[in-house]
TORKOL-4160 file (C-alpha; in steps of 0.2 Angstrom, whole numbers, padded with zeros to 4 digits, m for minus):
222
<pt num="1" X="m0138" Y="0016" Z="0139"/>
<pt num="2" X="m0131" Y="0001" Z="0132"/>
<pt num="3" X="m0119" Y="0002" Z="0114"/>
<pt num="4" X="m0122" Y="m0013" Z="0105"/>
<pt num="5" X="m0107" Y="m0009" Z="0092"/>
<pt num="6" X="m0092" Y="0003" Z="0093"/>
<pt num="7" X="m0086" Y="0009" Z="0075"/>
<pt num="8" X="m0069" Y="0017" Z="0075"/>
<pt num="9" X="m0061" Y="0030" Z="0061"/>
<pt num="10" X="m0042" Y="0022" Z="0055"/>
<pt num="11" X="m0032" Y="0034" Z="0053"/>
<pt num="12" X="m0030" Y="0045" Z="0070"/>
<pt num="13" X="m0039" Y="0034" Z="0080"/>
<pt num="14" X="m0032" Y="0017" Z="0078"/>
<pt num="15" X="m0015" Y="0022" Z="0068"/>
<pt num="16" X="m0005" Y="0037" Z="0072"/>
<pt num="17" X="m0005" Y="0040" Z="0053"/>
<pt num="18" X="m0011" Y="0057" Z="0050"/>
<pt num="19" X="0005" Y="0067" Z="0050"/>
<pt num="20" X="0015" Y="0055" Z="0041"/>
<pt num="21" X="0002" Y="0056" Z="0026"/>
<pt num="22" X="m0001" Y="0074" Z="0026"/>
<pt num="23" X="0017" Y="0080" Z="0027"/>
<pt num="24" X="0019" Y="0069" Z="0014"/>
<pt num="25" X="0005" Y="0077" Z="0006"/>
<pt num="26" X="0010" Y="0095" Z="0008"/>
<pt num="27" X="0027" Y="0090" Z="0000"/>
<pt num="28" X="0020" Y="0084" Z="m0016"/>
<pt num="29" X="0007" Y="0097" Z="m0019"/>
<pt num="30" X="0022" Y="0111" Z="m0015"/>
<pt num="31" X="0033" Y="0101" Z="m0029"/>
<pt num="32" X="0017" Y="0105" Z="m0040"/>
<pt num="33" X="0018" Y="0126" Z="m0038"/>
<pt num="34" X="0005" Y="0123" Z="m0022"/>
<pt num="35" X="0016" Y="0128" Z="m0007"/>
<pt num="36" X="0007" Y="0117" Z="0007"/>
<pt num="37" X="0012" Y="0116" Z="0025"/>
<pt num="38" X="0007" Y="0101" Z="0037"/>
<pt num="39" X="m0003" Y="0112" Z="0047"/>
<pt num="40" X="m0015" Y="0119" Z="0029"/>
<pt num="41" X="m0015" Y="0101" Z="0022"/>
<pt num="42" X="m0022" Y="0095" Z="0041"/>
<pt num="43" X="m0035" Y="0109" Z="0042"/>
<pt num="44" X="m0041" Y="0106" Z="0023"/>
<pt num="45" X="m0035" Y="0089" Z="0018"/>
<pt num="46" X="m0038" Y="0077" Z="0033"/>
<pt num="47" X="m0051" Y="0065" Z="0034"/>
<pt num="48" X="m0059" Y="0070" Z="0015"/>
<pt num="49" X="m0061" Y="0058" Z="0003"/>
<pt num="50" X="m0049" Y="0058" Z="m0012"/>
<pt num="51" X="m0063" Y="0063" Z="m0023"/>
<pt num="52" X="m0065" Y="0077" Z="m0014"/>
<pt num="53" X="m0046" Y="0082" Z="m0011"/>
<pt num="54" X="m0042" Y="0080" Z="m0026"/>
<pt num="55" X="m0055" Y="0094" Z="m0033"/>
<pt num="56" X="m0048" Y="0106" Z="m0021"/>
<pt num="57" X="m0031" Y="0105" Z="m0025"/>
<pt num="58" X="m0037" Y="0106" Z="m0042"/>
<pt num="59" X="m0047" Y="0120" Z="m0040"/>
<pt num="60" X="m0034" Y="0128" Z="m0031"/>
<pt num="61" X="m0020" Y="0126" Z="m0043"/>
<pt num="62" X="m0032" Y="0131" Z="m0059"/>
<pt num="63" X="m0027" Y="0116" Z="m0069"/>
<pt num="64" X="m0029" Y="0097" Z="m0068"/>
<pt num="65" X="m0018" Y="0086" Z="m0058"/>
<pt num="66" X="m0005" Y="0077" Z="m0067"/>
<pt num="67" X="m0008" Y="0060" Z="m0075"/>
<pt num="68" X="0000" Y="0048" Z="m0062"/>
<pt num="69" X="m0001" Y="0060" Z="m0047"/>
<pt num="70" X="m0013" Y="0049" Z="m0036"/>
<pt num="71" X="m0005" Y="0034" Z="m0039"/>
<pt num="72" X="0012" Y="0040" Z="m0033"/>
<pt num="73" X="0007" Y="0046" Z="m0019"/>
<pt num="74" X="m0002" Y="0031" Z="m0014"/>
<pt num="75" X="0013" Y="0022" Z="m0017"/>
<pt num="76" X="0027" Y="0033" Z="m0007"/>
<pt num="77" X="0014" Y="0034" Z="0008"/>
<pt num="78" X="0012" Y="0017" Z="0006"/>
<pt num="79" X="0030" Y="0015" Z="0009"/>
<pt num="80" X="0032" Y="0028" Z="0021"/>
<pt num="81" X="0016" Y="0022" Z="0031"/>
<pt num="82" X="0023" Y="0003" Z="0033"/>
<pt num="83" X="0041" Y="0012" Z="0038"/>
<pt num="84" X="0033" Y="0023" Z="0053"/>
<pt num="85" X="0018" Y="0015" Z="0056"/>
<pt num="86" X="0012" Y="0013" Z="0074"/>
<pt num="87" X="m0003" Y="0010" Z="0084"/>
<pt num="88" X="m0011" Y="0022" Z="0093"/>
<pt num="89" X="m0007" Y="0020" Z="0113"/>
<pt num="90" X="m0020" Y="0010" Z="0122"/>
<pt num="91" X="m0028" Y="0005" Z="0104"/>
<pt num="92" X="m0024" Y="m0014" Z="0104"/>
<pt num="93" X="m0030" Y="m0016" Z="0122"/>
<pt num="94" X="m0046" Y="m0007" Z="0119"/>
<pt num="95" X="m0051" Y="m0015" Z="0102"/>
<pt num="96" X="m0050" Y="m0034" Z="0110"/>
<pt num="97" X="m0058" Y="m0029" Z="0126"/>
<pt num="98" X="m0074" Y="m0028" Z="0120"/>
<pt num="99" X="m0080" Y="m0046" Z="0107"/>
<pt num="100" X="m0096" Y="m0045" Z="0115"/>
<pt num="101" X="m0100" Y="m0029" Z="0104"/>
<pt num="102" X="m0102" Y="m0028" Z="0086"/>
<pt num="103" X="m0083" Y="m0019" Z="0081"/>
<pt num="104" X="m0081" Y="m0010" Z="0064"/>
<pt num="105" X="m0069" Y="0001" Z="0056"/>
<pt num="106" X="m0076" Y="0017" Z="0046"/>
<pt num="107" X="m0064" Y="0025" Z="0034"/>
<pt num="108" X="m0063" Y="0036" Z="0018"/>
<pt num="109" X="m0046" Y="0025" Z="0016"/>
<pt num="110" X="m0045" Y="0014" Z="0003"/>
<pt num="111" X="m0052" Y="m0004" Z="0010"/>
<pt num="112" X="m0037" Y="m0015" Z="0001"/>
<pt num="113" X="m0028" Y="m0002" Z="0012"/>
<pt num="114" X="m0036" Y="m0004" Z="0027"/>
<pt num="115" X="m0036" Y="m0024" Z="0028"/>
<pt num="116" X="m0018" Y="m0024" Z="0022"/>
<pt num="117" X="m0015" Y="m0011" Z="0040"/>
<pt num="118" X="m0023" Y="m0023" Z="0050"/>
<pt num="119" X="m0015" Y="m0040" Z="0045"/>
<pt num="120" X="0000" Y="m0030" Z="0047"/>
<pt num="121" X="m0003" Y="m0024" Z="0063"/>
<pt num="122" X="m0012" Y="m0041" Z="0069"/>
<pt num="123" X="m0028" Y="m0033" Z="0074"/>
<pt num="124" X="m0038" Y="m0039" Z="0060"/>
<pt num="125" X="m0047" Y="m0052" Z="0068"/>
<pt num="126" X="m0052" Y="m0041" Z="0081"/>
<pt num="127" X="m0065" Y="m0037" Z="0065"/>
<pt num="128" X="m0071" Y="m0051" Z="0056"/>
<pt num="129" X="m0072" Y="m0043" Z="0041"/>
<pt num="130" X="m0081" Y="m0029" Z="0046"/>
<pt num="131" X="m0070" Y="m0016" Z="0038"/>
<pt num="132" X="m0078" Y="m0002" Z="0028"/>
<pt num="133" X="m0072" Y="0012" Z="0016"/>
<pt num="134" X="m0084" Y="0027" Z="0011"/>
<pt num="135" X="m0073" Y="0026" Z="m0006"/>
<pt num="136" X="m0083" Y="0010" Z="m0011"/>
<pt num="137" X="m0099" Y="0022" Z="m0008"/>
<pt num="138" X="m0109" Y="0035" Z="m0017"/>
<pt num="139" X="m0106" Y="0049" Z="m0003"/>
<pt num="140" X="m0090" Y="0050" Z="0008"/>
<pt num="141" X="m0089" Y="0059" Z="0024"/>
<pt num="142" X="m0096" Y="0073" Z="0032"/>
<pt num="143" X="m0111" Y="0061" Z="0025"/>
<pt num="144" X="m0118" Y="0048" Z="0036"/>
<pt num="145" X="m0116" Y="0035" Z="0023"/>
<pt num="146" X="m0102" Y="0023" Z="0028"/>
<pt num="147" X="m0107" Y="0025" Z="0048"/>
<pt num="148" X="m0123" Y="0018" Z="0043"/>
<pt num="149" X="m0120" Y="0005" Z="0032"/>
<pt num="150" X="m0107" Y="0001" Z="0044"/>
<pt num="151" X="m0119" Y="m0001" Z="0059"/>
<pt num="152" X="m0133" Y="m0009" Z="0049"/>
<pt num="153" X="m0118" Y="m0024" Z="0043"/>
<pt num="154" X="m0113" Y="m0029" Z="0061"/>
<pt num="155" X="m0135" Y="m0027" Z="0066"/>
<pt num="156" X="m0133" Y="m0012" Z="0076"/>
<pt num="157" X="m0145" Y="0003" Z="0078"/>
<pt num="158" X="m0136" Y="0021" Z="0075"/>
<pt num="159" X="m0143" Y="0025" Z="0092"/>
<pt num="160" X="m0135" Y="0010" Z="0102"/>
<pt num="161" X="m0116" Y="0013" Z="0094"/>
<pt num="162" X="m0103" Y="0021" Z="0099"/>
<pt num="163" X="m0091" Y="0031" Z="0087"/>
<pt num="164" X="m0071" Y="0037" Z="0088"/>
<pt num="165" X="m0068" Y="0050" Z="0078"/>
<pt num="166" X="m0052" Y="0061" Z="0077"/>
<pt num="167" X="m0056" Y="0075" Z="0062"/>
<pt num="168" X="m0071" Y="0085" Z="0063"/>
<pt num="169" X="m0079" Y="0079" Z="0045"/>
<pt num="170" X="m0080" Y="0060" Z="0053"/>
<pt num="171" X="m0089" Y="0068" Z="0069"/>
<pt num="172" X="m0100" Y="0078" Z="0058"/>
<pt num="173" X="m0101" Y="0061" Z="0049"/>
<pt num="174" X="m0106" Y="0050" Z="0063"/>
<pt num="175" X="m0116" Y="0062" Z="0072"/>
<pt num="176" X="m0124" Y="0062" Z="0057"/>
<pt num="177" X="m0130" Y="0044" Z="0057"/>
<pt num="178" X="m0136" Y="0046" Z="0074"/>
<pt num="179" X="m0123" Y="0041" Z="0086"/>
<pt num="180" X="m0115" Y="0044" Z="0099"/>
<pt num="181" X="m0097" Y="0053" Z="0096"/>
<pt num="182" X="m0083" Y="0051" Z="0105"/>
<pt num="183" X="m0068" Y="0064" Z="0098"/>
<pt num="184" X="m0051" Y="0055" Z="0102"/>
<pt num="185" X="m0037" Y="0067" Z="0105"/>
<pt num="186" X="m0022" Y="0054" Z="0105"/>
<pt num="187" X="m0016" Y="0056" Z="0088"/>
<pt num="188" X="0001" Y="0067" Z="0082"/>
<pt num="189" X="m0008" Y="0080" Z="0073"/>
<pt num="190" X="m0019" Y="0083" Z="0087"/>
<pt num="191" X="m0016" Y="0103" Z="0089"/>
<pt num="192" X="m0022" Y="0117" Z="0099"/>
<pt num="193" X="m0042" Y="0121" Z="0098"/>
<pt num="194" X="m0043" Y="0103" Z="0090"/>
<pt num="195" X="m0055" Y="0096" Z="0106"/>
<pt num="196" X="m0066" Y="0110" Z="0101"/>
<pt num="197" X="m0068" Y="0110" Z="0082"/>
<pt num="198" X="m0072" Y="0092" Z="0087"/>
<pt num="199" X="m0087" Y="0096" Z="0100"/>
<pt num="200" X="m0093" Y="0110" Z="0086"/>
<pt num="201" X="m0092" Y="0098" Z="0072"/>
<pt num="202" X="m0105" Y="0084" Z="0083"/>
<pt num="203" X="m0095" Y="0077" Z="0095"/>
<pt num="204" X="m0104" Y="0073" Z="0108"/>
<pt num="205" X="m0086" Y="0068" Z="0121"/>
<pt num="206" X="m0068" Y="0069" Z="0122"/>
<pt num="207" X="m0056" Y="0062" Z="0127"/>
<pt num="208" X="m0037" Y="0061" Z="0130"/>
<pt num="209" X="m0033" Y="0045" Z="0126"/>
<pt num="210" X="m0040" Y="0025" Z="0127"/>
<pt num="211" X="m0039" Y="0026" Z="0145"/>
<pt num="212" X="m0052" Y="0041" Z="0146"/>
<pt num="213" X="m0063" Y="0032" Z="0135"/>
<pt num="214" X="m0063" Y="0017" Z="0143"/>
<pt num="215" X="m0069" Y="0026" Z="0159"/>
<pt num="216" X="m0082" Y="0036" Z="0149"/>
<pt num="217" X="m0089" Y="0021" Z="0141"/>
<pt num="218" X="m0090" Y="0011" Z="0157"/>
<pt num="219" X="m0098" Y="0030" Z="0165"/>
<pt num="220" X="m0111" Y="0028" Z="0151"/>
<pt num="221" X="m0118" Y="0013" Z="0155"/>
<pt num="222" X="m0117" Y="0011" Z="0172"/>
């Protein structure tokens, strides 16, 4: 078996980002007469849309978010994020060993976002381009949607591409769109039990880190 493409998740798979945002998260909706721990806003929160966050923290508080809410806590992540940001170990080196595959991000982060993390970090041209929100489509994850049309926009088939995944909705996601699903297990919000809400969710591997996955990938196809 020969992968054609590999399509990563951003956050918590190529950035360490997770915890910053959802301890950041957990603050704000606590201000708003929501008490949220990092560990409840990573179990409900992490790897959802917006969209859909942003129902759930409405439903749950029995009222509307206030006006502004979103775009203040876009900007202090924002700021928070370009203060502590940091590649995932192993990332950079794994990302630019392989130019003879079809590379693509697939995120439901913002793709301004996502562009402005990569020229920051100086991996965008690891890319070309191929950079890909489920915000700019009509279903986010645990649909297949963004995996596919991320796939079909470097000219790979599902079934010849290889996806990293961290949160279980983005394996339930990919597996969905018929590929292979590697669950990485390098980020800081990784926890106990996480490996196997991964494998339960469609993950197909695990791994440790970028060193285990560069092993499994050369396994697959040797």
């Amino acid at each position: 078996m020969r992968f054609d493409a590999i399509i990563f998740d951003f956050d918590g798979t190529i950035v360490d980002s997770e915890v910053t945002a959802n301890t950041l998260l957990a603050e704000q909706l606590t201000s708003l007469g929501l008490p949220t721990t990092l560990d409840q806003a990573l179990d409900d929160y992490c790897g959802h849309s917006w969209h859909y966050c942003a129902g759930l923290i409405e439903e749950r508080l029995g009222r509307t978010l206030p006006e502004g809410f979103l775009d203040r806590f876009y900007y202090t992540a924002r700021d928070r994020h370009l203060r502590e940001m940091r590649l995932i170990a192993g990332a950079e080196d794994f990302i630019a060993a392989h130019p003879h595959r079809g590379r693509a991000i697939a995120s439901s982060n913002d793709r301004e976002w996502l562009t402005g993390c990569l020229d920051r970090l100086g991996i965008a041209s690891h890319f070309g381009g191929h950079v890909y929100s489920a915000a700019d489509l009509p279903r986010g994850k645990p649909h297949p949607d963004v995996y596919l049309h991320a796939a079909d926009a470097v000219g790979a088939s599902p079934s010849r591409a290889l996806a990293i995944e961290d949160t279980p909705i983005g394996a339930q996601s990919a597996a969905a769109a018929g590929m292979t699903v590697v669950g990485l297990l390098a980020g800081g919000h990784v926890r106990d039990g996480h490996g196997e809400r991964l494998s339960e969710a469609g993950a197909h591997h695990l791994v440790a880190d970028y060193a285990e996955l560069a092993a499994l990938l050369a396994d697959l196809e040797r």
